[in-house]
C-alpha beads as a LAMMPS data file, in Angstrom:
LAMMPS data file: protein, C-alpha beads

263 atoms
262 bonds

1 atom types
1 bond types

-500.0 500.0 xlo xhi
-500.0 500.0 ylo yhi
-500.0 500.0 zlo zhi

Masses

1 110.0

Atoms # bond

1 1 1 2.529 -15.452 -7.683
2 1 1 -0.367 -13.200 -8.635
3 1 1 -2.185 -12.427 -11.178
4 1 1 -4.332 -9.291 -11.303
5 1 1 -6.307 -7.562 -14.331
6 1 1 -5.110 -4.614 -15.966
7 1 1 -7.819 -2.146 -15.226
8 1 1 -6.917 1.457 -15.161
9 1 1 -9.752 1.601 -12.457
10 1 1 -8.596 -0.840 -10.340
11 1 1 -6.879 0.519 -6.877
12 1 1 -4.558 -2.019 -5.890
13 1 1 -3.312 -1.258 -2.322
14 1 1 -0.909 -3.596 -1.029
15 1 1 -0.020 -4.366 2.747
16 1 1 3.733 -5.343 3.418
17 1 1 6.174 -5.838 5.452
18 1 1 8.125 -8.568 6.173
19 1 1 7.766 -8.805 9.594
20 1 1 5.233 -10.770 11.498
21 1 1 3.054 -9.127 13.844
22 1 1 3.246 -5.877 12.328
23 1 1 -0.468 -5.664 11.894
24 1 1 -0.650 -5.739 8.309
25 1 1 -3.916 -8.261 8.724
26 1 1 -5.711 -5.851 10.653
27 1 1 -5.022 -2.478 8.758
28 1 1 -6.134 -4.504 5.215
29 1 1 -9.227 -5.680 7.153
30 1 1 -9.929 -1.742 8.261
31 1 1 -9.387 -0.642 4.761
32 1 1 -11.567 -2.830 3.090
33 1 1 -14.739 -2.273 6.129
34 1 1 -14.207 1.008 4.895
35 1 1 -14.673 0.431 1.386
36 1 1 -17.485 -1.918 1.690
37 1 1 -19.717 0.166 3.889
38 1 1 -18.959 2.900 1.143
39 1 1 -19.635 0.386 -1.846
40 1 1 -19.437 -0.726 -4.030
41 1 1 -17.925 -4.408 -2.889
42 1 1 -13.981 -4.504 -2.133
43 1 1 -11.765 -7.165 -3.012
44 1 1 -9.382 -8.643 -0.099
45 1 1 -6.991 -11.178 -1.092
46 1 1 -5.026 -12.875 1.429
47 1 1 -1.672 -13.876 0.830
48 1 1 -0.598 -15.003 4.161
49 1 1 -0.490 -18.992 4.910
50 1 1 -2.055 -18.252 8.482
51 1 1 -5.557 -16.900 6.489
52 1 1 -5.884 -14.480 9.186
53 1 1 -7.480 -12.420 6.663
54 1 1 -10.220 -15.037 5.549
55 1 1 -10.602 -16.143 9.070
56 1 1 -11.401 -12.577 9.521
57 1 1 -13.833 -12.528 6.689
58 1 1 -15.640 -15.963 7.823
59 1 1 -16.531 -14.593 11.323
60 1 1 -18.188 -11.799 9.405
61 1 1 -21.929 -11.255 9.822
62 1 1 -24.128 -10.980 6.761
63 1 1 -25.598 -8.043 8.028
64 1 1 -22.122 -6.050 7.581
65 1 1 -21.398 -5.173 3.976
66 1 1 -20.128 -7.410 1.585
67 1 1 -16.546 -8.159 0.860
68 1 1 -15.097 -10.835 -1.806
69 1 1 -12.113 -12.730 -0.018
70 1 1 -9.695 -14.338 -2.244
71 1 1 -7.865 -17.064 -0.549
72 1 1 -4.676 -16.643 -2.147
73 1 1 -2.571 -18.538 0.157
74 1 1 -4.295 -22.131 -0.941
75 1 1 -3.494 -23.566 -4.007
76 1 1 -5.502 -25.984 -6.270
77 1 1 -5.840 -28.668 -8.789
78 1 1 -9.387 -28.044 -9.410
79 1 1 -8.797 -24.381 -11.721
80 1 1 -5.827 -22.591 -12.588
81 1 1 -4.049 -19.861 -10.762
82 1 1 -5.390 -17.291 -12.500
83 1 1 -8.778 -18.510 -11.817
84 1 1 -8.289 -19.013 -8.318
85 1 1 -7.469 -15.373 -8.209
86 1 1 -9.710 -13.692 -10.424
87 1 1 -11.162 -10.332 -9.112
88 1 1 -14.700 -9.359 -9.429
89 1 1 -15.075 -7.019 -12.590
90 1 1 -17.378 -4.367 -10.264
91 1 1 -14.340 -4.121 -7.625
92 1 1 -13.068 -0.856 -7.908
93 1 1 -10.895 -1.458 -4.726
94 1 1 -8.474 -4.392 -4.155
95 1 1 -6.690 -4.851 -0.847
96 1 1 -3.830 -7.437 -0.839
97 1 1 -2.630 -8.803 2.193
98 1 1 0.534 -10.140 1.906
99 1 1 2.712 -13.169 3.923
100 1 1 5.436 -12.304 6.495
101 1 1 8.451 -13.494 4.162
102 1 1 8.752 -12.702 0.500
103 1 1 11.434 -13.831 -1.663
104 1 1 12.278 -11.080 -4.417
105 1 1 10.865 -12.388 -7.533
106 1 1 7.571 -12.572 -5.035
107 1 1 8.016 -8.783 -3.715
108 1 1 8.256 -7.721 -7.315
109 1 1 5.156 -9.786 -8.698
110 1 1 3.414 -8.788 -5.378
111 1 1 3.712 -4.945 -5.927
112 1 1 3.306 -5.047 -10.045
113 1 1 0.611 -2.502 -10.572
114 1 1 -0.217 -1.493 -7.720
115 1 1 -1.242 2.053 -7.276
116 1 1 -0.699 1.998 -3.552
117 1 1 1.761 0.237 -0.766
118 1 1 1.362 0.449 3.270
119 1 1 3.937 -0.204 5.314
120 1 1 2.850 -0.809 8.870
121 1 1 5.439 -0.100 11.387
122 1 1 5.440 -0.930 15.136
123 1 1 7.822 1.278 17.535
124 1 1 10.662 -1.724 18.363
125 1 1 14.133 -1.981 17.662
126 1 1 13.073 -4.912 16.018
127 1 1 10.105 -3.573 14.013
128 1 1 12.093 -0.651 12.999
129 1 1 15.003 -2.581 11.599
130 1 1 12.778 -5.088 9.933
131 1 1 11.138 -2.208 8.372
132 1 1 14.283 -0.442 6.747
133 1 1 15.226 -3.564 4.758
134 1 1 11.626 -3.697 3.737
135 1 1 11.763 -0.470 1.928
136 1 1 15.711 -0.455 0.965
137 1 1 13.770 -3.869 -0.651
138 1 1 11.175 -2.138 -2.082
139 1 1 13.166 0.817 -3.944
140 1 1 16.292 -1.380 -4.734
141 1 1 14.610 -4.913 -5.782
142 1 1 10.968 -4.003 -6.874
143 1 1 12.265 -1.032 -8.353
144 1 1 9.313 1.473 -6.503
145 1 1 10.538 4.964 -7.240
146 1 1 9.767 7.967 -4.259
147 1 1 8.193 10.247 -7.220
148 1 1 5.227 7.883 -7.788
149 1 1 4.196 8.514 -4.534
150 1 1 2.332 5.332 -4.184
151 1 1 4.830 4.272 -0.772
152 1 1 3.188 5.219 2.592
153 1 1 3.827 3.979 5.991
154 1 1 1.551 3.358 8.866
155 1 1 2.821 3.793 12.630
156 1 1 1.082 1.096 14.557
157 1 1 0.202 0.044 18.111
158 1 1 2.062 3.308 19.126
159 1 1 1.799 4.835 22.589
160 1 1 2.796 8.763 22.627
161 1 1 4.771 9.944 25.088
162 1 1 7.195 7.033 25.635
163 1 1 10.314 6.893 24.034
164 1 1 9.910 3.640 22.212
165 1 1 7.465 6.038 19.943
166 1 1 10.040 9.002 19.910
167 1 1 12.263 6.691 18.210
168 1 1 9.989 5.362 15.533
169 1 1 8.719 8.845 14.465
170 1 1 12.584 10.029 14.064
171 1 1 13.088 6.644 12.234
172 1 1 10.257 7.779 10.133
173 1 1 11.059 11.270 9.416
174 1 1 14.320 9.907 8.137
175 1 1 12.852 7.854 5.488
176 1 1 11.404 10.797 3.507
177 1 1 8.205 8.698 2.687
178 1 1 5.006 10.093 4.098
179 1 1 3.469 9.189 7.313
180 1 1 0.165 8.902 6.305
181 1 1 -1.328 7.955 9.918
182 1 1 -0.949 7.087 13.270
183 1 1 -2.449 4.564 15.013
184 1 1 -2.621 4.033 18.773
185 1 1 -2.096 0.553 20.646
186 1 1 -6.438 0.169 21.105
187 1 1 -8.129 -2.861 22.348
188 1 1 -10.749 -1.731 19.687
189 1 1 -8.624 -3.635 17.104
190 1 1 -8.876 -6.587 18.802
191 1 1 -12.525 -6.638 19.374
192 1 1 -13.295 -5.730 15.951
193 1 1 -10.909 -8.862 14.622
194 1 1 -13.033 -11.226 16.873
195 1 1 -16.441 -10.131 15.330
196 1 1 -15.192 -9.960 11.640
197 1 1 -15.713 -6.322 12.173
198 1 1 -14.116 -2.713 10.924
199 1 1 -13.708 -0.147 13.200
200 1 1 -15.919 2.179 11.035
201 1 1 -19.017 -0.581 11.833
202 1 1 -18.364 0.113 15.567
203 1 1 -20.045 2.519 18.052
204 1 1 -18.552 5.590 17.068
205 1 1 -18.046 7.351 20.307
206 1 1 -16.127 4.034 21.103
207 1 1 -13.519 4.294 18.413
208 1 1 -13.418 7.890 17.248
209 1 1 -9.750 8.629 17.536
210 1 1 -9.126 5.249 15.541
211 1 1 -11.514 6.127 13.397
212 1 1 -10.045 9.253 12.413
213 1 1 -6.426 7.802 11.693
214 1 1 -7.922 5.451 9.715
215 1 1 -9.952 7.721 7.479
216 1 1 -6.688 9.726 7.088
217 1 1 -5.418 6.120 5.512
218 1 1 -8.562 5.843 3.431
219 1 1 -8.074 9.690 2.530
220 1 1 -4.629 9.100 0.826
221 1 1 -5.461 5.806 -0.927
222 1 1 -8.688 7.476 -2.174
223 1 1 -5.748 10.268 -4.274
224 1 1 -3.983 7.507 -6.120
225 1 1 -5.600 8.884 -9.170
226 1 1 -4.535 12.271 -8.916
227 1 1 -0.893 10.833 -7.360
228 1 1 -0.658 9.131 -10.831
229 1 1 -1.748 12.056 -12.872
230 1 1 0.961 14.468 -11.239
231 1 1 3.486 11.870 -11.453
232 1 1 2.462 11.728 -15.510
233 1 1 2.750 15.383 -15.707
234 1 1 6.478 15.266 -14.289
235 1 1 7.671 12.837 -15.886
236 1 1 6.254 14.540 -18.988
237 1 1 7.906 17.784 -18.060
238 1 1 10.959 15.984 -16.962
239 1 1 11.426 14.149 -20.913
240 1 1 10.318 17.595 -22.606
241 1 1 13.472 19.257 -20.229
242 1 1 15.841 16.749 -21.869
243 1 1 14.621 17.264 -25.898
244 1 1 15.126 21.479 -24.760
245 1 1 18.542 20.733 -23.318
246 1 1 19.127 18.262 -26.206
247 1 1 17.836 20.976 -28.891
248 1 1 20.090 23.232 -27.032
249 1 1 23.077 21.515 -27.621
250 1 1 22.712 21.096 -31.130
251 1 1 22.464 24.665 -31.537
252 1 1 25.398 25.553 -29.408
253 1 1 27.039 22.684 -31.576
254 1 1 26.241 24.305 -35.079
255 1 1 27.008 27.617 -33.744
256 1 1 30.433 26.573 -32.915
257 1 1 30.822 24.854 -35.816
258 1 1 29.714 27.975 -38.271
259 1 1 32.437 30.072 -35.699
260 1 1 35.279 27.642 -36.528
261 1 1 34.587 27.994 -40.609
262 1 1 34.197 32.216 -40.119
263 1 1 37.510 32.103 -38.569

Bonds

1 1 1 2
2 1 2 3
3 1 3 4
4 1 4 5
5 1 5 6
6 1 6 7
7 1 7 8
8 1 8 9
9 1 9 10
10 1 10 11
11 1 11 12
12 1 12 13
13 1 13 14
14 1 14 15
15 1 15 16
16 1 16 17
17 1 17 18
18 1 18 19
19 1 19 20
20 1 20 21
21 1 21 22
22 1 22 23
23 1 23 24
24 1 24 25
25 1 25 26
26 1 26 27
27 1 27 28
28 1 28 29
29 1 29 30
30 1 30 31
31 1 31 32
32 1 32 33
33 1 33 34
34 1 34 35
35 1 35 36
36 1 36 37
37 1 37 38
38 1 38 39
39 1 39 40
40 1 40 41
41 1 41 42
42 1 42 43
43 1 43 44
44 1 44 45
45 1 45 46
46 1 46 47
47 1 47 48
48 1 48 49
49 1 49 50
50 1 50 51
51 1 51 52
52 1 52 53
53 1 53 54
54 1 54 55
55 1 55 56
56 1 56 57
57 1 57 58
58 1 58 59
59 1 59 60
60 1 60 61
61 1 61 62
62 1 62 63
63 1 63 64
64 1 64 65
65 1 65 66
66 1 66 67
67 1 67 68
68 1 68 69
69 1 69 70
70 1 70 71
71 1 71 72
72 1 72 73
73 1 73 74
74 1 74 75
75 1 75 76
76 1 76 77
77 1 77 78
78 1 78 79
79 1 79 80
80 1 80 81
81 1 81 82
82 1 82 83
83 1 83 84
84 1 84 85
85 1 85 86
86 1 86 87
87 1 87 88
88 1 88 89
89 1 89 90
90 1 90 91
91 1 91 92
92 1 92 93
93 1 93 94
94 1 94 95
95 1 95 96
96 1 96 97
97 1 97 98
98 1 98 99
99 1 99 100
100 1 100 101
101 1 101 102
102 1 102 103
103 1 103 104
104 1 104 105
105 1 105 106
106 1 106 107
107 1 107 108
108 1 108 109
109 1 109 110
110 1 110 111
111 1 111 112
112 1 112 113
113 1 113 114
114 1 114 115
115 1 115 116
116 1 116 117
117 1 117 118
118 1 118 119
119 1 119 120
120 1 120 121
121 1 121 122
122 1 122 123
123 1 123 124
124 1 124 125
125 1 125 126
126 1 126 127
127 1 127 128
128 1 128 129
129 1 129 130
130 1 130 131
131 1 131 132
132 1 132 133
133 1 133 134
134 1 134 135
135 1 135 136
136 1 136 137
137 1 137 138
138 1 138 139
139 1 139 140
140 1 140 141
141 1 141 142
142 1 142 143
143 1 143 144
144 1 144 145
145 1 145 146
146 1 146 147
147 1 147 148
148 1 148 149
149 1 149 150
150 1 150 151
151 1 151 152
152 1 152 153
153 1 153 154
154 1 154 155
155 1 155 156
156 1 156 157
157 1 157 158
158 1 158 159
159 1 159 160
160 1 160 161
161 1 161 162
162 1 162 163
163 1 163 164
164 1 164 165
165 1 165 166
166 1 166 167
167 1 167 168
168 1 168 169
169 1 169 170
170 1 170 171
171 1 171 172
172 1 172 173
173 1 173 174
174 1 174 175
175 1 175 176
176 1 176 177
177 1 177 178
178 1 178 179
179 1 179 180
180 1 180 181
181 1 181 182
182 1 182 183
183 1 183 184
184 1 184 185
185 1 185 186
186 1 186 187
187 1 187 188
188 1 188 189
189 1 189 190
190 1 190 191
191 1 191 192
192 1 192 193
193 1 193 194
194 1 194 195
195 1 195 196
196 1 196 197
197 1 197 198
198 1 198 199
199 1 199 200
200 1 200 201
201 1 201 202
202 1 202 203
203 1 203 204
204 1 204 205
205 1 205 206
206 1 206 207
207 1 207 208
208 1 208 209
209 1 209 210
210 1 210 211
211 1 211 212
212 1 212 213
213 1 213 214
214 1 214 215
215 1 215 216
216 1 216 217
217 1 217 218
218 1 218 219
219 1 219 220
220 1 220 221
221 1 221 222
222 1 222 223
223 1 223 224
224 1 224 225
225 1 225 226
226 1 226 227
227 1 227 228
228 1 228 229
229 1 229 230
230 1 230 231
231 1 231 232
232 1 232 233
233 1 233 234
234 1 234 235
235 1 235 236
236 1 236 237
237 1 237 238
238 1 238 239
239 1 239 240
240 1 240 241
241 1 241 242
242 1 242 243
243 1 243 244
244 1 244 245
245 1 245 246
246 1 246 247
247 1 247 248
248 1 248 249
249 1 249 250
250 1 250 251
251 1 251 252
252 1 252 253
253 1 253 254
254 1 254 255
255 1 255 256
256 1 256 257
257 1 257 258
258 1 258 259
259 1 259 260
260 1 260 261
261 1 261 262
262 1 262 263
């Protein structure tokens, strides 16, 4: 299903959940405004057969700065596969969008190398539901393990003080993945989608308290780096524990041993 490069500088961040509507289009499309008016020029591939992503891209003004858009959803005779999704060597940032319903041979190809995942949430029985099979999916099929802290989720279209959003954040809390941000049900979203906008290319005064949930989004992906590097270092420590407790039973071992022949 995809086909990515191996670079150990590549940040692959991919959006998922399973459920449609979730606003997984417009959080990729945030992240990769971000990126771009940061530079050097993102990557956005979209995944999902509607091409909100691309549609996204193509209302774009070419004043904004750039961003490559990889139409993964269509498929071609004229190149291969691999072609078709081929990622500019200078991207240092790829942001995959990915389709409402993944089979698990997709969800495991899908997340392969990736150094982060975003799980966008929205506070509904529904939502919430949808979301707990995405991550039971996510640790039991594509094998993501909670110490490589590369699993985040995203509370979106939220409205604080109701109870719908009570329930979502105790929903949350349960999971014991981080909450990395929380974003408020804004009709700056929507404006932004229709002009092929971020909301970091907006007037700032406008979208300020978006704005600053989103950089705490852009904040976290930005530590994948150092998330990997700890991660290295435990699982070093964790393999050197095991050769000590290993060691240590061979000496207990020969010890008993030698006290069997004394007596």
């Amino acid at each position: 299903m995809l086909i990515t490069p191996r670079r150990d500088n590549l940040n692959k961040i991919v959006v998922l959940n399973p459920k449609g509507g979730c606003g997984k289009s417009t959080l990729a499309t945030n992240i990769a405004a971000h990126y771009a008016q940061r530079g050097p020029t993102p990557a956005i591939m979209d995944f999902d057969p509607q091409g909100s992503t691309i549609a996204w891209l193509e209302r774009r003004s070419a004043a904004w700065p750039e961003i490559h858009g990889i139409a993964a959803y269509k498929k071609t005779m004229q190149a291969t596969r691999s072609w078709q999704l081929r990622v500019p060597n200078e991207t240092e940032n790829l942001i995959v969008d990915s389709p409402a319903s993944l089979s698990h041979d997709n969800l495991r190809e899908l997340t392969r190398d990736s150094t982060s995942i975003l799980v966008p949430v929205l506070p509904s029985s529904m939502d919430i539901h949808a979301a707990s099979r995405c991550i039971a999916d996510l640790l039991l099929v594509a094998k993501i393990d909670r110490r490589d802290r590369k699993l985040a989720v995203v509370a979106n279209r939220t409205r604080k003080r109701t109870k719908s959003f009570s329930k979502l954040m105790r929903f949350l809390d349960s999971l014991g993945i981080p909450i990395i941000a929380v974003l408020r049900d804004s009709q700056n979203f929507v404006h932004a989608a229709e002009k092929g906008m971020g909301l970091c290319e907006m007037q700032p005064s406008r979208v300020r308290p978006d704005v600053e949930q989103l950089d705490r989004i852009v904040q976290w992906l930005d530590n994948w780096e150092t998330r990997r590097r700890s991660v290295s270092l435990a699982q070093n420590r964790r393999k050197q524990v095991k050769v000590d407790v290993a060691a240590a039973g061979n000496d207990n071992r020969g010890f008993l041993r030698r006290f069997d022949f004394a007596r």
